[in-house]
C-alpha positions as CSV (number, residue, x, y, z in Angstrom):
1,X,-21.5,-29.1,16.6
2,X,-24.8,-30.2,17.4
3,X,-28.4,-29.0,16.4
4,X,-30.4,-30.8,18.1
5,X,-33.7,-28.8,18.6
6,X,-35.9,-29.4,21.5
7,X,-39.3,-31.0,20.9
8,X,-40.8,-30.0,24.3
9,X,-43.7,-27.7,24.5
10,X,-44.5,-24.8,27.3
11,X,-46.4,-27.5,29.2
12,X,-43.7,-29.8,29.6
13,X,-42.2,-27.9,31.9
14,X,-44.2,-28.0,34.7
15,X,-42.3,-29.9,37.5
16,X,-39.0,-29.7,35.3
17,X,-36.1,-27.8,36.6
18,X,-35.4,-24.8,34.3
19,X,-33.3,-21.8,34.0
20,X,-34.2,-18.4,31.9
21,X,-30.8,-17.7,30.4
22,X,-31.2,-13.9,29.3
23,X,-33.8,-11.1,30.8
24,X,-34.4,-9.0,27.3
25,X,-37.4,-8.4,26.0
26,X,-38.6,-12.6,25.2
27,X,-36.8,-13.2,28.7
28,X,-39.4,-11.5,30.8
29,X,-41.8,-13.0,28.5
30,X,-40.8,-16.2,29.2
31,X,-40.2,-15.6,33.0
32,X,-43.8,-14.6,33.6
33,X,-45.3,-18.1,31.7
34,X,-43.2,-19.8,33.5
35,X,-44.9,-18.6,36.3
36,X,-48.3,-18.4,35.2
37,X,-47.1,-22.8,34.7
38,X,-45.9,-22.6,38.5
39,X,-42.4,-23.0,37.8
40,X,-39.9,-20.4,39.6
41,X,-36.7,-21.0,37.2
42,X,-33.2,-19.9,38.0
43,X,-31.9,-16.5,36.1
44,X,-28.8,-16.5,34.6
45,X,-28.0,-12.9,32.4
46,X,-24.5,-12.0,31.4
47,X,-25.0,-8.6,32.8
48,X,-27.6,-8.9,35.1
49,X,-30.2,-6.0,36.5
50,X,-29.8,-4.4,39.2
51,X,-33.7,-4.0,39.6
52,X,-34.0,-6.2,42.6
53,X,-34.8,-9.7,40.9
54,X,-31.9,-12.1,41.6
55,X,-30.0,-13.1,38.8
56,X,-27.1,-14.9,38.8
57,X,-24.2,-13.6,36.3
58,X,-23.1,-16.0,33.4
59,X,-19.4,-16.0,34.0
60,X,-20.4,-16.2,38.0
61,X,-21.8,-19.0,39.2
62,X,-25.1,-18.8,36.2
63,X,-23.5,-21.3,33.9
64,X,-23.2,-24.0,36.7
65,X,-26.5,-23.5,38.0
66,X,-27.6,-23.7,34.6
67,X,-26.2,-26.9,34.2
68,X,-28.2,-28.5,37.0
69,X,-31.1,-27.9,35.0
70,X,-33.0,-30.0,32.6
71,X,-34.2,-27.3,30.6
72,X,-32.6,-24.1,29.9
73,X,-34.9,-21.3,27.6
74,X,-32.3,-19.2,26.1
75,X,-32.9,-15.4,24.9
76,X,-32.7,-14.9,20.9
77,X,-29.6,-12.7,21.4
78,X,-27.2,-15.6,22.7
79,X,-25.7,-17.1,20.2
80,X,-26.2,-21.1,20.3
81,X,-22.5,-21.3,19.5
82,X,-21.1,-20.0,22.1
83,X,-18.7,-22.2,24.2
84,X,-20.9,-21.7,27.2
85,X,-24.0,-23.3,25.5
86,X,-21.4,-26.2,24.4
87,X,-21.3,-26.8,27.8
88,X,-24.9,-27.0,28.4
89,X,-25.3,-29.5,25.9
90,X,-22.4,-31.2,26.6
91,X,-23.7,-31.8,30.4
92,X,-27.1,-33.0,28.9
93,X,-28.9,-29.7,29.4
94,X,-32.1,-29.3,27.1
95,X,-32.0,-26.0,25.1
96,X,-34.3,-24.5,23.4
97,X,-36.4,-20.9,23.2
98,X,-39.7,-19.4,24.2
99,X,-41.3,-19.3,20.6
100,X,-40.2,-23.0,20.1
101,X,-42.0,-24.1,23.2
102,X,-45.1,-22.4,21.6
103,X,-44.7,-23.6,18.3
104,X,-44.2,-27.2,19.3
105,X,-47.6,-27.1,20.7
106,X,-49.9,-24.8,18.9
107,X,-52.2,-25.0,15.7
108,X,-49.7,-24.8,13.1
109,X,-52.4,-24.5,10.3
110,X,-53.5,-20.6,11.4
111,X,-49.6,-19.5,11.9
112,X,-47.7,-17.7,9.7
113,X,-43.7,-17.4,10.4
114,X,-41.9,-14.5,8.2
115,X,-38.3,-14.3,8.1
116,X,-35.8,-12.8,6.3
117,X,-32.6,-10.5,6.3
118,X,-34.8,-7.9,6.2
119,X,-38.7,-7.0,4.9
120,X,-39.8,-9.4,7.3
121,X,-40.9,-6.8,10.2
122,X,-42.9,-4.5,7.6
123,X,-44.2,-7.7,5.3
124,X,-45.5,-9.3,9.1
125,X,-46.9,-6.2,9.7
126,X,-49.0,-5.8,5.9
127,X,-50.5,-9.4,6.5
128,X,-51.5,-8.7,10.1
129,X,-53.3,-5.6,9.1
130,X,-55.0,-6.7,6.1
131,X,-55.9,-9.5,8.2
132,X,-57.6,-7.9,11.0
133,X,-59.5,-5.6,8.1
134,X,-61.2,-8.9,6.5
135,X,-62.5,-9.2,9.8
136,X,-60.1,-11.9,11.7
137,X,-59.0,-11.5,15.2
138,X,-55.0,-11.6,14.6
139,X,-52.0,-11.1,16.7
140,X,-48.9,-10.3,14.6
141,X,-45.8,-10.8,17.1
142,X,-42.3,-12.3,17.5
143,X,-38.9,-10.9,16.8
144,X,-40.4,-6.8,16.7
145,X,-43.7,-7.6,18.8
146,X,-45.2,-9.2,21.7
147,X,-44.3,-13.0,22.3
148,X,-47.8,-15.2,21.7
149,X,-46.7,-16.8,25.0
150,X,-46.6,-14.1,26.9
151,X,-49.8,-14.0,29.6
152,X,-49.9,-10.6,29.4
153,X,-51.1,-10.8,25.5
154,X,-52.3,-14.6,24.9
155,X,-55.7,-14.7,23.7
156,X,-57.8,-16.8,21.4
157,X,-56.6,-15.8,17.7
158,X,-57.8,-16.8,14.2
159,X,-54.9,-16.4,13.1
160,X,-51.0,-15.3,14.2
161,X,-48.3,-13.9,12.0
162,X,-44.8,-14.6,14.0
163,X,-41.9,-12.6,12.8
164,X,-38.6,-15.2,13.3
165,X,-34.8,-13.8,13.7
166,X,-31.9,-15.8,12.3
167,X,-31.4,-16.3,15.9
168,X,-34.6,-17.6,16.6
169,X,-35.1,-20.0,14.0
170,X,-32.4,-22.0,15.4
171,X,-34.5,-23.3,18.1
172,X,-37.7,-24.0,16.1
173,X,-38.3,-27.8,16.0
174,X,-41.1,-27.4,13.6
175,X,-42.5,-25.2,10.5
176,X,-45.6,-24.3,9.8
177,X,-47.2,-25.3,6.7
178,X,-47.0,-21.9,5.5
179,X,-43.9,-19.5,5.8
180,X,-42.3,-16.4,3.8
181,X,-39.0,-15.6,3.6
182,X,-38.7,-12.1,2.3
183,X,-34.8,-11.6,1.5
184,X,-31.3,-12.9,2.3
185,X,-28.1,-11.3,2.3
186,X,-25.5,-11.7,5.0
187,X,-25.9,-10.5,8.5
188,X,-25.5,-11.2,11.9
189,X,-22.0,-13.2,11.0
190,X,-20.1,-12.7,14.8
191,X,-23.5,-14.4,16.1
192,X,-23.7,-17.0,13.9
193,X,-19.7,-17.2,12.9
194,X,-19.4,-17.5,9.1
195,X,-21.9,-16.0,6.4
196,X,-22.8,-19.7,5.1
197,X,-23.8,-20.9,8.5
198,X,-26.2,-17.5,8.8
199,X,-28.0,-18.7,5.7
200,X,-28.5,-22.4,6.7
201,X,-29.9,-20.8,10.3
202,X,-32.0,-18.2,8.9
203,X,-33.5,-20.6,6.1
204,X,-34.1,-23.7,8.6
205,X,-37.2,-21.8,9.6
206,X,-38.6,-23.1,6.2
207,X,-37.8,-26.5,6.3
208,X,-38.4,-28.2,10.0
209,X,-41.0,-30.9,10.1
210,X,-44.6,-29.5,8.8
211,X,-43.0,-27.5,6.1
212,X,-45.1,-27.6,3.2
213,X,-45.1,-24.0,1.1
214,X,-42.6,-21.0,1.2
215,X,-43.6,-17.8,-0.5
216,X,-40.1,-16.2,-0.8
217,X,-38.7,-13.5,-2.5
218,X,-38.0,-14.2,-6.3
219,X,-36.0,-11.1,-7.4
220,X,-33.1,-12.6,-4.7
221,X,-30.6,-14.3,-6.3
222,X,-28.7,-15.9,-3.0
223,X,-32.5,-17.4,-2.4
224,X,-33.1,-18.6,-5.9
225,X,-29.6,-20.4,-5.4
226,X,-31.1,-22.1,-2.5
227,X,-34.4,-24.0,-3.3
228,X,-33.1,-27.0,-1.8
229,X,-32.8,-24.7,2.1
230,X,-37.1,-23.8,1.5
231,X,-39.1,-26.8,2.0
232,X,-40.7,-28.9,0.1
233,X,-42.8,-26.7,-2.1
234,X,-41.9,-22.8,-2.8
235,X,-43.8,-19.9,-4.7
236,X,-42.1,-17.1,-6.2
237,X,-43.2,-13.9,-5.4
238,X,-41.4,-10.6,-7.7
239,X,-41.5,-6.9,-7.5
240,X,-43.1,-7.5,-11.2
241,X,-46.0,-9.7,-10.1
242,X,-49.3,-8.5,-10.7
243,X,-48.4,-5.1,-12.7
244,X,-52.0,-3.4,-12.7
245,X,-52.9,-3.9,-9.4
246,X,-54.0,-0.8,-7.3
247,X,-54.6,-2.5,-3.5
248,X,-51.3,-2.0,-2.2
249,X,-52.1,2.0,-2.3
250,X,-54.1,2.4,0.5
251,X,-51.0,1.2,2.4
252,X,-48.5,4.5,1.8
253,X,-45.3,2.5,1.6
254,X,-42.5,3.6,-0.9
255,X,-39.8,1.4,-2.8
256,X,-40.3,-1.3,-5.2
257,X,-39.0,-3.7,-2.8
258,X,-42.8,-2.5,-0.2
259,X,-45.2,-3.6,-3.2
260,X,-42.9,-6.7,-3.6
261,X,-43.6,-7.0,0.6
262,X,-47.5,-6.5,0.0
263,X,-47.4,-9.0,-2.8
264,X,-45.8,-11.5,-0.4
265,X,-48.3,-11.0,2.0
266,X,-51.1,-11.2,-0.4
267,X,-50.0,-14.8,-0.9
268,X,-49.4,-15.4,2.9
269,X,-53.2,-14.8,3.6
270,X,-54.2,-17.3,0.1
271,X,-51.9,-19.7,1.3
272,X,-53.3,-19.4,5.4
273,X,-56.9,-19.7,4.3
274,X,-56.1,-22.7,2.5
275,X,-54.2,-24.4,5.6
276,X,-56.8,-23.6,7.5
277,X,-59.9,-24.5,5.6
278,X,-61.0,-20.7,5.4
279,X,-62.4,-20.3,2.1
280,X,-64.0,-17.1,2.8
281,X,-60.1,-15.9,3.5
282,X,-59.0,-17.3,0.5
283,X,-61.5,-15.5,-1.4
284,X,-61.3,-12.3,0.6
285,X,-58.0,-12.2,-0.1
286,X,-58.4,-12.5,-4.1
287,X,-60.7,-9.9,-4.5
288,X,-58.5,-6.7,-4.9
289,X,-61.5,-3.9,-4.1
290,X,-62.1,-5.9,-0.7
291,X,-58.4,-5.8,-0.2
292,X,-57.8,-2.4,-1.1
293,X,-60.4,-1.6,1.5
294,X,-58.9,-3.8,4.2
295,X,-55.3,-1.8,3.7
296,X,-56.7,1.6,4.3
297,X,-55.4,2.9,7.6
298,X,-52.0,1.1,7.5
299,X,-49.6,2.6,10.2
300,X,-45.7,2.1,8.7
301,X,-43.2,0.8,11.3
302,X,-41.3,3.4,12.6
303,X,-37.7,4.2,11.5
304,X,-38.6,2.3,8.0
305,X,-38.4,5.5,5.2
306,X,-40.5,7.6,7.7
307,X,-40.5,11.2,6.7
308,X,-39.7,13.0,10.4
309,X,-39.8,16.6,8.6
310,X,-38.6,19.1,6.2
311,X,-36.3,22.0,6.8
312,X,-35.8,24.5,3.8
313,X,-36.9,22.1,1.3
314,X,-34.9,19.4,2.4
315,X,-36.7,16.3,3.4
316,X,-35.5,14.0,6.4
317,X,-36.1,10.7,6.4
318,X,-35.4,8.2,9.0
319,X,-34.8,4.5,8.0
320,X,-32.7,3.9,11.3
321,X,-34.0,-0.2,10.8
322,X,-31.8,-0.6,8.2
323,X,-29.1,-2.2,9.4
324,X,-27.7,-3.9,6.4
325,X,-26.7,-3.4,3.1
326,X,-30.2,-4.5,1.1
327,X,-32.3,-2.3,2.9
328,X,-30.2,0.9,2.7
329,X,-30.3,0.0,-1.4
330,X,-33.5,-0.5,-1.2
331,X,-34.3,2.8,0.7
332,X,-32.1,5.1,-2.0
333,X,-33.9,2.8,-5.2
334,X,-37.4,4.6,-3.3
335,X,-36.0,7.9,-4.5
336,X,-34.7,7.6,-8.2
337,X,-33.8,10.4,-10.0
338,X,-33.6,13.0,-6.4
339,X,-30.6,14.0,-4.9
340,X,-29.7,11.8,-1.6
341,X,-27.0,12.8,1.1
342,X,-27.0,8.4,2.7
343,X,-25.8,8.8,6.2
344,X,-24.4,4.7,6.8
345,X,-22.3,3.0,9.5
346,X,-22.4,2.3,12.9
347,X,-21.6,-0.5,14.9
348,X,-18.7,-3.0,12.2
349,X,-20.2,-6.7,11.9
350,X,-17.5,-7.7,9.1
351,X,-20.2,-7.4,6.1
352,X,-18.8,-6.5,2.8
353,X,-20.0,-3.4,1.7
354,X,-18.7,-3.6,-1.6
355,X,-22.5,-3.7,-3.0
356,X,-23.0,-1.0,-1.5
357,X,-20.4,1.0,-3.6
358,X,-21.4,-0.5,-6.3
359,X,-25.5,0.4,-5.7
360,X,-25.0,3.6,-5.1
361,X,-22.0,4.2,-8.0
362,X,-24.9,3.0,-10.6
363,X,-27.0,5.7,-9.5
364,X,-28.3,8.2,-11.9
365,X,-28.5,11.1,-9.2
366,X,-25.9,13.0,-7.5
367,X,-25.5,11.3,-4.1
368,X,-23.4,12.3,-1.1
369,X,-22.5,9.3,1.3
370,X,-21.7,10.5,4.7
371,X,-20.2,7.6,6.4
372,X,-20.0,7.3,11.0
373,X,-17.8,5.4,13.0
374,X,-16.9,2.4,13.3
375,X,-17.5,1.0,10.0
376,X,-17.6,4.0,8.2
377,X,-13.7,3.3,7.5
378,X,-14.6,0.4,5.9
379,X,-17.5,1.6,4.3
380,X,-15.4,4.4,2.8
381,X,-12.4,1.6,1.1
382,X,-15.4,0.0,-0.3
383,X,-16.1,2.6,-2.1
384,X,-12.1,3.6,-3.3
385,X,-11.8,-0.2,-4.1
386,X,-14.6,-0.7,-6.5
387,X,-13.4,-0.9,-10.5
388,X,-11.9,1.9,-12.2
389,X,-15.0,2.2,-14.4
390,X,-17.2,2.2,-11.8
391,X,-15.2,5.0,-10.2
392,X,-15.5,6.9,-13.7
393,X,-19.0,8.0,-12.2
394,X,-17.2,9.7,-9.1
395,X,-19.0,13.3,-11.0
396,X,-21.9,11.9,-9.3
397,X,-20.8,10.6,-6.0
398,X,-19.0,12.2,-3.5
399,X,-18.3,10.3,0.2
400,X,-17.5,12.0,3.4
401,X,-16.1,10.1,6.8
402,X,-17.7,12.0,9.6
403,X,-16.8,11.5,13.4
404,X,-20.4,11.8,14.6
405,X,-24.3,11.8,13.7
406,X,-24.7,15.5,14.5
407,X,-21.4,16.4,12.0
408,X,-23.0,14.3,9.2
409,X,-26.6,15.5,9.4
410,X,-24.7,19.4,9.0
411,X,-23.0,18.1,6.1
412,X,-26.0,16.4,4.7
413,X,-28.1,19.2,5.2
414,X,-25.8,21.6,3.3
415,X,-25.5,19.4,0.2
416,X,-28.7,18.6,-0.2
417,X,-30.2,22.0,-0.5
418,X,-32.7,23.6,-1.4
419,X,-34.6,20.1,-2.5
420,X,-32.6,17.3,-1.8
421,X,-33.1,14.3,0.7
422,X,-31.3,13.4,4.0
423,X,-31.6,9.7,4.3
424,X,-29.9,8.0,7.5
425,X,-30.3,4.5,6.1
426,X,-27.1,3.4,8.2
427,X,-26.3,-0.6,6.8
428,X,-25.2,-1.4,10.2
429,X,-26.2,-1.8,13.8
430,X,-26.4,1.2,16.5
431,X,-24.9,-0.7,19.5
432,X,-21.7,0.8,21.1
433,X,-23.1,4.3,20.0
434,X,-26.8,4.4,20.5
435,X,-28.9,2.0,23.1
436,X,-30.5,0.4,19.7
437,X,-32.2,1.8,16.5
438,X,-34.6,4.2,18.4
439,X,-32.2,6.0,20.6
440,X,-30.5,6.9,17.0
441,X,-33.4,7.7,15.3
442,X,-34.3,10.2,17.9
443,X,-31.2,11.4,17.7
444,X,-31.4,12.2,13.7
445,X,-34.5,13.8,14.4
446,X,-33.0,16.3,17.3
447,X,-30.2,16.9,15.1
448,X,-32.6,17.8,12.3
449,X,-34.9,20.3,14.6
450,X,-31.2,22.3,15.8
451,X,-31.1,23.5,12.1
452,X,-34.2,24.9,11.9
């Protein structure tokens, strides 16, 4: 199947008939440049609003006018492989995505791109705000923020740290000379259709034209089987880097697998200021008091290990982000030694969650998995299939299929009194049960008020 990516910039499009193919988040974004550029494009959405914009269905008429275009600027969320978009290209139809138009055309030497299966949101976020506290004007944005194409939010920057999806960086043309990846484990596989294809995606972010250095995550072993998927030149960033230092305080995240996030994004803003000729940056960025000063005042993401309250000693936490199996492992590794009830599952993307048995069987700490529909099934064989020895520890771990949120935050609750945590770090998706991570979050946090 081909990969062609599109070399064509925003400005290319003036005059050239286009169609938006998706109205998410990056779809308005890209509707309004288009615009702002004078172009009215045709809108094609498989389920399209009913908010008084017309917009043609997909699978009603949308995927023949979309072949009468020359360009077509698909939303992140559908899948390049889809037979549909084997249609467009095989009519001649130019595809490609709004951050790829921008890319193509803007000052790769002051961009940043950060991917990775997950760490990327919260590592973008570090480097942004230690950034902006050295004193440069900096938008961080992409996959969890604002698109830098958007009108409503493009400005002159010094710099811009771009958070890129698996699904985005199948569009991207070009690299920047600098870009970290901060993890990889498989994800996203009915999008991209097998695990090995979702590595090659998520990884070509790393190695377009313009590559030069990757700072990736060296305490991942499917990464350090890889080098030949991260560019030309790579640096190795571990949890164990740079044992004494005290910077990354300031910034209140937990977990081993945070400081290894503010490490990477130590090296993000050495490796910018040398792209872009900024020695001050570059030695801004060595001096660990100046740093520690510019981290004061971080704000964590929200639904990433955020504390939403204690009831009777028990302390909630919502890490509703985590919607894979490195994260959630992560998440119990920043509570060793205390008793954890893990609240996991949601909506079943055919992961193996075999490490996650084995994770949490290794534990030292009692720990009561409460598992939700519709992988909790799954999730729950995983855990009666791993080795007898492993299963030896069972003294220890105790797993529970529960029919609903509410019914496994009651459970939790129960077990982990008086001191213990509640941790909803769910290793899968909320779609088909909650409108997306926030809709479940909120809903953890009503079900933890009721008890009280």
């Amino acid at each position: 199947m081909s990969q062609q990516r599109s070399a064509l910039t925003w400005s290319d499009l003036r005059g050239a008939r286009t169609g938006l193919w998706g109205l998410g988040r990056e779809g308005h974004a890209s509707l309004r440049k288009l615009r702002a550029l004078g172009v009215e494009p045709v809108l094609v959405d498989d389920n399209p609003p009913t908010d008084g914009i017309r917009v043609l269905p997909t699978g009603g008429g949308g995927l023949a006018a979309l072949k009468s275009c020359d360009v077509v600027i698909k939303t992140p969320g559908i899948s390049r492989y889809r037979p549909e978009a084997d249609e467009l290209r095989a009519a001649g139809v130019a595809m490609t995505g709004g951050l790829a138009l921008w890319l193509n055309e803007a000052d790769r030497n002051r961009v940043v791109c950060v991917t990775g299966t997950k760490g990327k949101s919260t590592t973008s976020a570090i480097a942004g705000h230690l950034l902006t506290g050295l004193g440069y004007k900096t938008m961080v944005g992409g996959n969890f923020g604002a698109a830098p194409y958007d009108p409503e939010v493009a400005a002159d920057y010094d710099f811009w740290v771009i958070e890129v999806s698996s699904y985005t960086a199948t569009d991207l043309a070009v690299t920047p000379p600098v870009i970290a990846v901060t993890s990889l484990h498989p994800d996203h596989l009915p999008w991209h259709g097998d695990v090995e294809r979702y590595y090659r995606d998520k990884l070509s972010a790393a190695a377009q034209p313009g590559a030069d250095l990757t700072i990736a995550n060296g305490d991942s072993e499917l990464l350090r089987e890889r080098p030949g998927l991260l560019g030309p030149r790579i640096e190795w960033v571990s949890e164990r880097d740079e044992p004494d230092a005290t910077w990354p305080g300031p910034l209140g995240l937990p977990g081993r697998h945070n400081r290894r996030n503010a490490l990477i994004a130590r090296r993000v803003l050495l490796a910018l200021g040398a792209a872009a000729g900024e020695q001050n940056l570059v030695r801004l960025a060595a001096d660990d008091e100046r740093l520690e000063r510019a981290a004061a005042g971080f704000s964590p993401l929200p639904s990433r290990l955020t504390t939403v309250g204690v009831v009777d000693g028990v302390t909630f936490v919502d890490d509703s982000l985590s919607t894979n199996v490195l994260p959630t492992l992560a998440a119990l590794d920043a509570f060793p030694g205390r008793r954890v009830a893990l609240i996991v599952g949601g909506q079943d993307r055919g992961i193996d969650y075999r490490p996650l048995a084995d994770g949490v069987l290794t534990r030292d700490a009692p720990t009561f998995v409460l598992t939700l529909p519709e992988s909790g099934a799954r999730i729950t064989d995983a855990f009666l299939a791993t080795e007898r020895g492993a299963l030896a520890r069972r003294a220890t771990v105790a797993v529970r299929d529960c029919p609903d949120l509410d019914s496994a935050v009651a459970d939790a609750f129960a077990w982990a009194r008086p001191e213990g945590i509640v941790l909803l770090s769910p290793a899968a998706p909320s779609f088909g049960h909650f409108r997306d991570y926030q809709d479940r979050a909120a809903h953890f946090t009503a079900a933890m008020r009721a008890l009280s």
